[in-house]
Z-matrix of the N, CA and C atoms (Angstrom, degrees):
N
C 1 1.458
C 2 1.525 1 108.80
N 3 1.344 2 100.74 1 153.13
C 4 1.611 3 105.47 2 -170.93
C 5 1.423 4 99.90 3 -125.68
N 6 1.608 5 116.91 4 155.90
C 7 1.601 6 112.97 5 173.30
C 8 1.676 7 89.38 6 -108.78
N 9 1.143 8 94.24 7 153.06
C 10 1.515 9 111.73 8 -177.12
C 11 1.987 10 93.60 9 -140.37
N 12 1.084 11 127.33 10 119.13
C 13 1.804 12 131.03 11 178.94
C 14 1.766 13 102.46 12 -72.51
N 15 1.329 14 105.48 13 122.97
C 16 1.392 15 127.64 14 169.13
C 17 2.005 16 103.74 15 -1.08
N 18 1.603 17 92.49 16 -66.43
C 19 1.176 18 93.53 17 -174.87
C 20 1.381 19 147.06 18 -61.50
N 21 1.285 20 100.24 19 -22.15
C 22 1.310 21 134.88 20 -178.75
C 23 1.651 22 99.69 21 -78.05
N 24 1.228 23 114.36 22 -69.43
C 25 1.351 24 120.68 23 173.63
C 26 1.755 25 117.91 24 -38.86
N 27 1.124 26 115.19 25 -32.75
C 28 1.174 27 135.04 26 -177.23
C 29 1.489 28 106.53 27 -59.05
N 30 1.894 29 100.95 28 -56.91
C 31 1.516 30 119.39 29 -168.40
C 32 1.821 31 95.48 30 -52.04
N 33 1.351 32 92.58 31 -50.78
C 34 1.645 33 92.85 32 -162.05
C 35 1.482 34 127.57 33 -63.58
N 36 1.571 35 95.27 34 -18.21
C 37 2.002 36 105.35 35 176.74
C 38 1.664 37 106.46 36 -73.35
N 39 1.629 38 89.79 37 -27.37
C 40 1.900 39 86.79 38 171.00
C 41 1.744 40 123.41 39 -92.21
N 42 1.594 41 95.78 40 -27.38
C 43 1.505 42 66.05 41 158.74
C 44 1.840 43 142.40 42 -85.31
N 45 1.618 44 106.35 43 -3.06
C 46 1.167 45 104.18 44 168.21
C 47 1.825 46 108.32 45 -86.88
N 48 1.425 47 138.24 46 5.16
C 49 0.862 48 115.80 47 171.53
C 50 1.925 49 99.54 48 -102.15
N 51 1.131 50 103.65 49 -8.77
C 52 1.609 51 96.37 50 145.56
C 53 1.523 52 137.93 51 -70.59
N 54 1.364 53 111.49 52 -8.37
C 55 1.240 54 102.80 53 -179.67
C 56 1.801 55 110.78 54 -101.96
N 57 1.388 56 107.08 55 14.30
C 58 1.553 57 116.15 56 170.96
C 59 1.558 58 98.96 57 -85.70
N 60 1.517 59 97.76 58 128.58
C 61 1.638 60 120.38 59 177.01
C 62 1.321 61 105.73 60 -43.62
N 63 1.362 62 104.57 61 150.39
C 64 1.821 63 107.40 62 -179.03
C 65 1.494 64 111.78 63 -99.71
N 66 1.704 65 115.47 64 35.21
C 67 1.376 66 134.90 65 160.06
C 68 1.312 67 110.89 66 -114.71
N 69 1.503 68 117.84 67 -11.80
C 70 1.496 69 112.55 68 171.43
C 71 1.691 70 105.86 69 -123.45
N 72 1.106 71 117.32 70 17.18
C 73 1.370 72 102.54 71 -169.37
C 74 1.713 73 87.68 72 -116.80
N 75 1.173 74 132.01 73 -0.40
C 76 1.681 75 129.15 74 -175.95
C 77 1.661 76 93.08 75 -94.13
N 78 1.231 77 129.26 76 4.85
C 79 1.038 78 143.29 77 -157.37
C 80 1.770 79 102.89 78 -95.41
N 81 1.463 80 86.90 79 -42.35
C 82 1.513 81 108.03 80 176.85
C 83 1.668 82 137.56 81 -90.61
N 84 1.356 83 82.51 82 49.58
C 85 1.728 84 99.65 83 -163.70
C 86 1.664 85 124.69 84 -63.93
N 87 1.786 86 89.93 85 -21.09
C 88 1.802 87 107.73 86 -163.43
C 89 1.376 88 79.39 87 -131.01
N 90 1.730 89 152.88 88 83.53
C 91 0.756 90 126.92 89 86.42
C 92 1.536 91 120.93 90 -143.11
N 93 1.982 92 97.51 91 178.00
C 94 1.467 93 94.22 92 -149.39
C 95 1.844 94 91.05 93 -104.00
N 96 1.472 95 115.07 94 139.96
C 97 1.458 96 117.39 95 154.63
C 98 1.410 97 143.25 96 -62.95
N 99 1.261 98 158.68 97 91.63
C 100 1.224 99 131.46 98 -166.62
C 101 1.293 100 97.35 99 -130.27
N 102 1.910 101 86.41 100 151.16
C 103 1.714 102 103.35 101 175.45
C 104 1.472 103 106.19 102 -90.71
N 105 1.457 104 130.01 103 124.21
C 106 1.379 105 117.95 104 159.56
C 107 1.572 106 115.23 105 -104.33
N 108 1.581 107 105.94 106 -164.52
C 109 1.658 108 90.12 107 -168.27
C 110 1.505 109 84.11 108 -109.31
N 111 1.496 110 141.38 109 -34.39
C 112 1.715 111 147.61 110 172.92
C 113 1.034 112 109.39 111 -125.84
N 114 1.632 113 104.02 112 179.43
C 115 1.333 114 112.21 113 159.70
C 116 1.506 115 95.06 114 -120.62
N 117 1.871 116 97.87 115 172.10
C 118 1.303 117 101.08 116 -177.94
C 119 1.749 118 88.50 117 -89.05
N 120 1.548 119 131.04 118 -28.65
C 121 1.271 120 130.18 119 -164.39
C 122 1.645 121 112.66 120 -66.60
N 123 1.221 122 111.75 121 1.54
C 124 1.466 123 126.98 122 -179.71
C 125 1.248 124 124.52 123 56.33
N 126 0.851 125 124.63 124 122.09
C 127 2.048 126 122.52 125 -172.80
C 128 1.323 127 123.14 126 74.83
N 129 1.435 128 130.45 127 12.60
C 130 1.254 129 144.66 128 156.56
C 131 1.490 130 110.98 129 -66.84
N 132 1.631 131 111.33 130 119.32
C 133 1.370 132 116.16 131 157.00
C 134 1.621 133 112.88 132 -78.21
N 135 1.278 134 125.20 133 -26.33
C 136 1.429 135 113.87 134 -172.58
C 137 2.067 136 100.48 135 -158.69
N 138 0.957 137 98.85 136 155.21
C 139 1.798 138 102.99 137 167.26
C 140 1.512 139 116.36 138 -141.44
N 141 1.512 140 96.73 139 116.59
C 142 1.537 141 102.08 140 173.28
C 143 1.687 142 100.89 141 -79.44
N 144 1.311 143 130.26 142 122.57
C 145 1.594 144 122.43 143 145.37
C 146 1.645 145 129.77 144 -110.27
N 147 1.005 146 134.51 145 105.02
C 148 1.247 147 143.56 146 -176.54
C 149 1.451 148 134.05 147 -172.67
N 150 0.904 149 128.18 148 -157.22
C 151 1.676 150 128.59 149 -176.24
C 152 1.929 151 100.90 150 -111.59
N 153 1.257 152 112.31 151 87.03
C 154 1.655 153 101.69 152 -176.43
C 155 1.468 154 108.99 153 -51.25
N 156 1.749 155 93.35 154 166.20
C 157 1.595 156 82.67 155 177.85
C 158 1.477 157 132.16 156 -80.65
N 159 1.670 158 112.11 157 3.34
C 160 1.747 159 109.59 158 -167.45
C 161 1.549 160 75.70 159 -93.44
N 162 1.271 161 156.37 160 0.71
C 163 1.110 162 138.13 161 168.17
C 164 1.427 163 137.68 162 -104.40
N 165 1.675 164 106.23 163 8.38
C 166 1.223 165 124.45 164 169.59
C 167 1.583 166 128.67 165 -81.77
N 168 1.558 167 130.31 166 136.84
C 169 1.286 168 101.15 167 178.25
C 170 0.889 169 98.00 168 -130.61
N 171 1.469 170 119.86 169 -153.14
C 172 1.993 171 118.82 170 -165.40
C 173 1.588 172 108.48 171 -78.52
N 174 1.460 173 130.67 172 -15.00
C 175 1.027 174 99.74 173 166.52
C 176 1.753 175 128.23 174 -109.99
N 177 1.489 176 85.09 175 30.04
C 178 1.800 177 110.15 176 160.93
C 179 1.767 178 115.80 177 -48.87
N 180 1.195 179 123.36 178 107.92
C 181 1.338 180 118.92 179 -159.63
C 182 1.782 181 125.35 180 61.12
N 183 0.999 182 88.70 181 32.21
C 184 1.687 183 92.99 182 177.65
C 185 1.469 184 137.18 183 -36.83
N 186 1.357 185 144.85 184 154.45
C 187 1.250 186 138.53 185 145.99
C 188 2.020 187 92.81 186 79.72
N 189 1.723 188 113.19 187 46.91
C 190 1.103 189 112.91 188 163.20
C 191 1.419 190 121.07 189 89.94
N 192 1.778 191 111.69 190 -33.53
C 193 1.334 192 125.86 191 -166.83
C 194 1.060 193 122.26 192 -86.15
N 195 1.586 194 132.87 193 119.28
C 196 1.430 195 132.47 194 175.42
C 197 1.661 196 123.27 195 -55.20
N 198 0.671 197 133.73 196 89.63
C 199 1.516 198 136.52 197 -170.28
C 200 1.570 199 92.30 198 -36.54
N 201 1.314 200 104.47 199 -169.26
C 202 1.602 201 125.95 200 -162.31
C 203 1.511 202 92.25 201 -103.77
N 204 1.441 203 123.31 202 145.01
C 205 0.936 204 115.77 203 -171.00
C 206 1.583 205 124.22 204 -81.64
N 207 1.435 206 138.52 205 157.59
C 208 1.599 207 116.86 206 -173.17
C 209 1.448 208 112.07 207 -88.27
N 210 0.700 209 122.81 208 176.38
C 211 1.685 210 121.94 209 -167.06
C 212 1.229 211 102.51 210 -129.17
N 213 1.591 212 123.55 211 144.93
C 214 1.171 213 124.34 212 112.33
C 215 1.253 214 150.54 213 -134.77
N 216 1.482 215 132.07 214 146.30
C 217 1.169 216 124.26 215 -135.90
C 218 1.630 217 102.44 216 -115.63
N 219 1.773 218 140.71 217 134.24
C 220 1.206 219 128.50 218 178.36
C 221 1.582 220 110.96 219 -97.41
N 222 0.755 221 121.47 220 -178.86
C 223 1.677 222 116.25 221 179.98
C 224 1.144 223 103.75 222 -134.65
N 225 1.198 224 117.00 223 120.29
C 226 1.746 225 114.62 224 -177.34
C 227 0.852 226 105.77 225 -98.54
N 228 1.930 227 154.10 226 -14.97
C 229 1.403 228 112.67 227 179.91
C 230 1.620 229 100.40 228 -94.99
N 231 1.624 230 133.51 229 -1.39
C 232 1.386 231 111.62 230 -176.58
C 233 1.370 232 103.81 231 -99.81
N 234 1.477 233 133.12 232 17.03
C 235 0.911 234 142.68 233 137.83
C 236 1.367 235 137.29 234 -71.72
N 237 1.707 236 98.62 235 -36.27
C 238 1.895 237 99.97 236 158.07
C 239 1.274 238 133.67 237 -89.05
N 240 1.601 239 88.09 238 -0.71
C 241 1.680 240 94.54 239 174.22
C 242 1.518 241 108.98 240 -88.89
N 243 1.013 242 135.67 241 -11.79
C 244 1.850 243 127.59 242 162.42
C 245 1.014 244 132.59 243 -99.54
N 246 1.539 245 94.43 244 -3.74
C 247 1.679 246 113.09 245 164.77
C 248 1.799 247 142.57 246 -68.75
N 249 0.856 248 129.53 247 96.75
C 250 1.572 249 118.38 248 -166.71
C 251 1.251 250 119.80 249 -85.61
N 252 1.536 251 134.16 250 -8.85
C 253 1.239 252 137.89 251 172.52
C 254 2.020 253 108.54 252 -155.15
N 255 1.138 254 112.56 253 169.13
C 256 1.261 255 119.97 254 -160.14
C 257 1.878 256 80.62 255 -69.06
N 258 1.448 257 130.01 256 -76.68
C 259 1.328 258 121.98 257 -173.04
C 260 1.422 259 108.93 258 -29.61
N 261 1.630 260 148.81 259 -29.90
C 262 1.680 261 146.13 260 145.94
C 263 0.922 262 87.54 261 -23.19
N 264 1.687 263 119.02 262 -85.84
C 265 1.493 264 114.59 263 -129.51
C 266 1.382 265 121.86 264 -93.27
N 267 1.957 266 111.12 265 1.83
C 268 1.600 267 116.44 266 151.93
C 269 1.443 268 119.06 267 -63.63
N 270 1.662 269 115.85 268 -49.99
C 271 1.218 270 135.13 269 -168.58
C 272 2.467 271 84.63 270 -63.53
N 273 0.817 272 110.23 271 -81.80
C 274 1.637 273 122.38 272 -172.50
C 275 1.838 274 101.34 273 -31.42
N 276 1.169 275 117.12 274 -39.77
C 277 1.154 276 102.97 275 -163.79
C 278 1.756 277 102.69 276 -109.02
N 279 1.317 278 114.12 277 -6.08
C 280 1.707 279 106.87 278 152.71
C 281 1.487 280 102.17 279 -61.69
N 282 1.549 281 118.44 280 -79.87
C 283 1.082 282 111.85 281 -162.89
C 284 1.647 283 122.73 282 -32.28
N 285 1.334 284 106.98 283 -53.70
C 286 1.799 285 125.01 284 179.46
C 287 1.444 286 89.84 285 -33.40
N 288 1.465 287 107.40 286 -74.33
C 289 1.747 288 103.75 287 -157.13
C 290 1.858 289 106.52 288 -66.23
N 291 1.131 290 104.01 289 -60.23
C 292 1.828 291 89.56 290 155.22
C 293 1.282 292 120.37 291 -7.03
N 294 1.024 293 101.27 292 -90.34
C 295 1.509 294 119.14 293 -177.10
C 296 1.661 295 115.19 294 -47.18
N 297 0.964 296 120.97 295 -62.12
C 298 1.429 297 128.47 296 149.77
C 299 1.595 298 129.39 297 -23.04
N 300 1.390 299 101.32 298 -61.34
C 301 1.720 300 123.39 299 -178.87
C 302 2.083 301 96.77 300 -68.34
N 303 1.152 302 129.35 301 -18.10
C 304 1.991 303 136.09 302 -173.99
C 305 1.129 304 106.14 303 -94.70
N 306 1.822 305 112.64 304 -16.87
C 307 1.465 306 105.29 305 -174.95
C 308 1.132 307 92.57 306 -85.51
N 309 1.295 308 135.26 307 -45.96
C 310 1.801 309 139.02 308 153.70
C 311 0.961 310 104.89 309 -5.50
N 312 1.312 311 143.68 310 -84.42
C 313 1.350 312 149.20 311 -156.10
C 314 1.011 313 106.10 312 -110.86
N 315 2.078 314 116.00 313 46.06
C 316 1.578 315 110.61 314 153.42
C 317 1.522 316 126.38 315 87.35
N 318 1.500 317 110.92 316 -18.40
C 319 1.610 318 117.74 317 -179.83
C 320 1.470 319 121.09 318 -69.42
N 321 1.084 320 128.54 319 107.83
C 322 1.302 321 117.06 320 -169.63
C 323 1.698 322 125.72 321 -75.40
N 324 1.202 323 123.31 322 177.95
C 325 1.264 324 122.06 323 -174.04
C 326 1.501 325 111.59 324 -78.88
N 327 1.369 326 127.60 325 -24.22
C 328 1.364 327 136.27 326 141.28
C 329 1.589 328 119.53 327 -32.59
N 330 1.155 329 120.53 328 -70.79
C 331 1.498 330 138.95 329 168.13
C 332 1.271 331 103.35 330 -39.29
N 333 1.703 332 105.59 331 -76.32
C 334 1.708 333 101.83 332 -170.58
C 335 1.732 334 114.60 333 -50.88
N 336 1.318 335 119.59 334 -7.22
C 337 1.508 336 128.24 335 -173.75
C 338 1.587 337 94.18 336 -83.97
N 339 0.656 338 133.48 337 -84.63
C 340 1.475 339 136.83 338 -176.19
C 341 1.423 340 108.33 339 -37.87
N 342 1.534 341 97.05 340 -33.64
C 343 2.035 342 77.99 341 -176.60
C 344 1.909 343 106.59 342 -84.39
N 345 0.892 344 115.69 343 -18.40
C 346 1.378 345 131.14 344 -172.22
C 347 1.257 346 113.77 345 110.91
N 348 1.217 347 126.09 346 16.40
C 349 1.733 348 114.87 347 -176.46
C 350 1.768 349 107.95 348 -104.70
N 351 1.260 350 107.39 349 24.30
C 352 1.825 351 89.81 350 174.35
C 353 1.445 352 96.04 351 -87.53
């Protein structure tokens, strides 16, 4: 296990949600990122929760109103706990938010397996 400081960890969830194309990331208008330090669900590197978008339809936010935004949240210590050096936990926490950012747009955990991002 590696320590990586709050802040630092922080830097790095943004720069992999910088490295999403700026044709899929305008995509992501309504939702919010957060770093936590666990989960209570235990052994989660990351949790997408929301309504993806291949599953939304027109009366998704209905009657004018922006729905609540979807979240997703990374977990930094079960991410520093399988980590052995800071290059782990860049490489661990692209993928996480990757992986995270496909459930957004519907990709399943099946899918992301085959491509290499679970």
């Amino acid at each position: 296990m590696i320590d990586v400081d709050p802040e630092r960890f922080d830097e790095l969830v943004g720069d992999a949600l910088d490295l999403i194309p700026a044709e899929l990331a305008r995509h992501m208008d309504n939702v919010a990122v957060f770093v936590e330090a666990g989960s209570r669900r235990g052994g989660l590197l990351g949790l997408y929760e929301g309504v993806p978008l291949t599953e939304r339809d027109h009366g998704y936010g209905g009657h004018g109103h922006l729905p609540l935004p979807d979240r997703i949240t990374i977990y930094r210590e079960p991410i520093l706990a399988i980590c052995e050096s800071e290059d782990d936990v860049v490489h661990q926490v692209t993928v996480t938010v990757v992986h995270e950012v496909a459930h957004h747009f519907g990709i399943s955990d099946e899918r992301l397996d085959e491509l290499g991002w679970a």
